[in-house]
C-alpha positions, 0 to 999 in steps of 0.5 A: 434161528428165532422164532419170529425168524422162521416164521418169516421164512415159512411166510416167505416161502408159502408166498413164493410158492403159491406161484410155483410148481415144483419144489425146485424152484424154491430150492433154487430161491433158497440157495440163491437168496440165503447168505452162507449164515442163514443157509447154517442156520437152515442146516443146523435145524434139519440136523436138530430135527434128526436128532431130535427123537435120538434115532437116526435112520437111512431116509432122514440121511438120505433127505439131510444130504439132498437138502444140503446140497440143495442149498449148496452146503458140502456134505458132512456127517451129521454131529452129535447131539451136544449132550452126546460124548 
């Protein structure tokens, strides 16, 4: 995802948002609206901000598998950094 791309995204969201009330309901957008790439995109970021610190803890999987299913992904182990063998 570039950045100009995220940054579009956030700005779409924060406008969907001003008029919800719970967070589920852009989940639902999110899952409903992003087509199977953009929802890989999404997911390969909040993998790489796990990983980022090198320590992976029970909430950050626990959050991972919520967000995943949130956007309708089937639940897989997180992978490895690419630098890791």
């Amino acid at each position: 995802v570039s950045d100009q791309g995220a940054i579009n995204l956030v700005n779409q969201a924060k406008s969907a948002i001003m008029s919800m009330r719970s967070s589920s309901a852009e989940a639902t957008m999110l899952r409903d609206l992003l087509d199977p790439a953009s929802k890989r995109a999404v997911a390969n970021v909040i993998d790489s901000l796990i990983r980022c610190n090198g320590i992976v803890d029970t909430m950050e999987v626990y959050l991972r598998q919520k967000f995943w299913a949130l956007l309708g992904l089937p639940d897989e182990p997180l992978p490895p950094r690419s630098d890791e063998d």
